[in-house]
Backbone bond lengths (Angstrom), bond angles and torsions (degrees), N, CA, C in turn:
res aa  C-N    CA-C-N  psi(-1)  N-CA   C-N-CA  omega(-1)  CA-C   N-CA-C  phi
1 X - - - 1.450 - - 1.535 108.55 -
2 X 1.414 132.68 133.43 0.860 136.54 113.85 1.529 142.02 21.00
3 X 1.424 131.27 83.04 1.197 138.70 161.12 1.280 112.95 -36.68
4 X 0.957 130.64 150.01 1.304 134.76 179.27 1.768 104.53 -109.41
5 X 1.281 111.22 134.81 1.742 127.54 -169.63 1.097 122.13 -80.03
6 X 1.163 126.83 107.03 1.481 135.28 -167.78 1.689 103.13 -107.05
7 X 1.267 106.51 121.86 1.271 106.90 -163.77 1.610 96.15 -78.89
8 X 2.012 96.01 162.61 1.572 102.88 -177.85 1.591 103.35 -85.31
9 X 1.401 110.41 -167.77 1.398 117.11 -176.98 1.624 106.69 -106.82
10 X 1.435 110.76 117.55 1.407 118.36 -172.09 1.326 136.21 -39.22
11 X 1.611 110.23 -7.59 1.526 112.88 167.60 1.289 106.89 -92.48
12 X 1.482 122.07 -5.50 0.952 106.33 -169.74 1.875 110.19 -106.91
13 X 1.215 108.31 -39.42 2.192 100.30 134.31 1.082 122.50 -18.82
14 X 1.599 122.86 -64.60 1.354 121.16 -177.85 1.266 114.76 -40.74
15 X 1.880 114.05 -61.76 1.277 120.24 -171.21 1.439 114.06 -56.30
16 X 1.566 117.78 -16.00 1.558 122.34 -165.44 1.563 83.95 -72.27
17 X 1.649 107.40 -75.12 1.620 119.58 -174.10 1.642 109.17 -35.46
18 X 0.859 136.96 -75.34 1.209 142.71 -158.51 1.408 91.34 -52.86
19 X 1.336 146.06 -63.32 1.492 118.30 -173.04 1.124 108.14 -84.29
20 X 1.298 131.85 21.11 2.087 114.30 167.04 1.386 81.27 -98.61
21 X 1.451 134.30 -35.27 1.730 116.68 -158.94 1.980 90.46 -78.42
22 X 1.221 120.32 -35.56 1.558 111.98 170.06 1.490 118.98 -52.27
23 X 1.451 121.59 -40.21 1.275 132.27 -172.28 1.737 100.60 82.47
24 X 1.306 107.32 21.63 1.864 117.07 172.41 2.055 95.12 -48.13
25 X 1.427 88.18 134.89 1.735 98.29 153.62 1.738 108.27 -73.83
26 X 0.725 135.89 156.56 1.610 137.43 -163.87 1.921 97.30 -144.91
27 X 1.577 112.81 146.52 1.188 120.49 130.67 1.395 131.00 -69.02
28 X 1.253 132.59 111.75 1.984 118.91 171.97 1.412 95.25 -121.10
29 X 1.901 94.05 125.70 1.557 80.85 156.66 2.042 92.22 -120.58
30 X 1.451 83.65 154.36 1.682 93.87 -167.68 1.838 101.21 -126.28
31 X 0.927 117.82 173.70 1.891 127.66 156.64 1.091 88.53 -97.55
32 X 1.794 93.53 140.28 1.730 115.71 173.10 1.475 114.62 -110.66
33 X 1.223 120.01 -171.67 1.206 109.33 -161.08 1.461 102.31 -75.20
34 X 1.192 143.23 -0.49 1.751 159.09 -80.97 2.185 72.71 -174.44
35 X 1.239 120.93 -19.28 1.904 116.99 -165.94 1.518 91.15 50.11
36 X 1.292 132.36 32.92 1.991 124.29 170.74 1.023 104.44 -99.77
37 X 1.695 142.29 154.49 0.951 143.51 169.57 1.773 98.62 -77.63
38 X 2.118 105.91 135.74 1.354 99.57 172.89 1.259 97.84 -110.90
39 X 1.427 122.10 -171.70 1.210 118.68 -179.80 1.990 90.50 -162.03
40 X 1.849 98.11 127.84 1.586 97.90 -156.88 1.600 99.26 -138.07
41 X 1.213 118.74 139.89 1.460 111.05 172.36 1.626 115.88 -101.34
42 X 1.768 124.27 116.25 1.331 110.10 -172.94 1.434 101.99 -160.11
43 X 1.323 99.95 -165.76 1.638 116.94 178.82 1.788 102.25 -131.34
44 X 1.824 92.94 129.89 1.636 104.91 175.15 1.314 89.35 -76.90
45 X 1.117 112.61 145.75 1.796 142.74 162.44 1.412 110.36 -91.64
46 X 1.719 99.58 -56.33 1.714 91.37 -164.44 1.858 85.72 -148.40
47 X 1.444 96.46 163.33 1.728 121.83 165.86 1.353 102.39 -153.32
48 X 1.542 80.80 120.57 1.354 108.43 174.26 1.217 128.45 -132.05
49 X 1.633 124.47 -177.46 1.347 118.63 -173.62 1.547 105.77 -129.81
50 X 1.384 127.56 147.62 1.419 119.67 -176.49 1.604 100.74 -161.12
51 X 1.186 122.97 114.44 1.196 133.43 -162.75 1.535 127.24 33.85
52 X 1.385 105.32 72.68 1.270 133.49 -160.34 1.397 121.59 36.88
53 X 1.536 120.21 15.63 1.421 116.28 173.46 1.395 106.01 -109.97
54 X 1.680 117.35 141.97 1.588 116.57 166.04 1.541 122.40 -101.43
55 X 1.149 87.78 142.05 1.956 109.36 -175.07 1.591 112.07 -119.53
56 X 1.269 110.77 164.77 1.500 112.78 168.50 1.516 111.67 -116.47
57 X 1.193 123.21 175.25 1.659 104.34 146.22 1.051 120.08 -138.51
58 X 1.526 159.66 170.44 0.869 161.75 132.27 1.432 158.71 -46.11
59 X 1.061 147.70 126.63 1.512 142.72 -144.64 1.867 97.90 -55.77
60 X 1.228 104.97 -35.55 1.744 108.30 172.72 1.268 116.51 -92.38
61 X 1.240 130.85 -0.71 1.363 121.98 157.05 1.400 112.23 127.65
62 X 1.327 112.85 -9.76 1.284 126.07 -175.05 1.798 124.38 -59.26
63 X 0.707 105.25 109.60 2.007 100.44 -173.39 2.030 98.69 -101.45
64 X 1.228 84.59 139.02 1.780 87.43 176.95 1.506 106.96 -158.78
65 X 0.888 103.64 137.51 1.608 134.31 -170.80 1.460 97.69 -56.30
66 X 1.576 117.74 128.78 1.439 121.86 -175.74 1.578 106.17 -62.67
67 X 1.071 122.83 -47.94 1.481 126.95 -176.82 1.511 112.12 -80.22
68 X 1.103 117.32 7.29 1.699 132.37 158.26 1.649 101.82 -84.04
69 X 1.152 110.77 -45.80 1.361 97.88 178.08 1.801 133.18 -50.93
70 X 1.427 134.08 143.66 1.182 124.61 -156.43 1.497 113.71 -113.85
71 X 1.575 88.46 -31.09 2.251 110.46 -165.36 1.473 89.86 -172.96
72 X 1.386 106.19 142.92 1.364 102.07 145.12 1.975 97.66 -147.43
73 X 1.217 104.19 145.44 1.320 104.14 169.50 1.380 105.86 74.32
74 X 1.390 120.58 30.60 2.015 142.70 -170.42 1.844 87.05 48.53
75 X 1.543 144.85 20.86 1.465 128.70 156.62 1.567 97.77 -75.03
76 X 1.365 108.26 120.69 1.426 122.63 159.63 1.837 114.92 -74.20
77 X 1.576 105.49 125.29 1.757 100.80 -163.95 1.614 78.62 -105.71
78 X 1.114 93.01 152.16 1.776 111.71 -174.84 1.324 80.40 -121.04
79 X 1.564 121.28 172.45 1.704 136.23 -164.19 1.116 117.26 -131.44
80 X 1.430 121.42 26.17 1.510 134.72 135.40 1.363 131.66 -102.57
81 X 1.213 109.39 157.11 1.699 122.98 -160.51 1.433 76.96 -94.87
């Protein structure tokens, strides 16, 4: 089953957007499907939304659940809006 999606906190979207519209290389570390902390070096492409949950993806293809995300760029995302 399915986690249920707890949206992030909107400054912290911003910071997502603002470096995929830069094309910034980024630190992300996220939980994998593995619940391990990963830790990945890349570029967001896109954020999007798909049945009311948001994801990003990655220059390699990678899609991950916004509230999977942990840090990126040493910003610690906490899991309230």
């Amino acid at each position: 089953m399915d986690k249920q999606y707890k949206p992030i906190a909107c400054g912290l979207y911003d910071e997502l957007e603002l470096r995929a519209l830069r094309r910034q290389t980024v630190c992300l570390v996220f939980i994998n499907d593995k619940n391990e902390n990963e830790t990945i070096q890349c570029t967001i492409t896109d954020l999007f939304s798909k049945d009311k949950t948001e994801y990003l993806k990655t220059n390699a293809g990678l899609v991950i659940r916004l509230d999977d995300v942990v840090e990126m760029d040493n910003i610690i995302f906490n899991k309230t809006c």
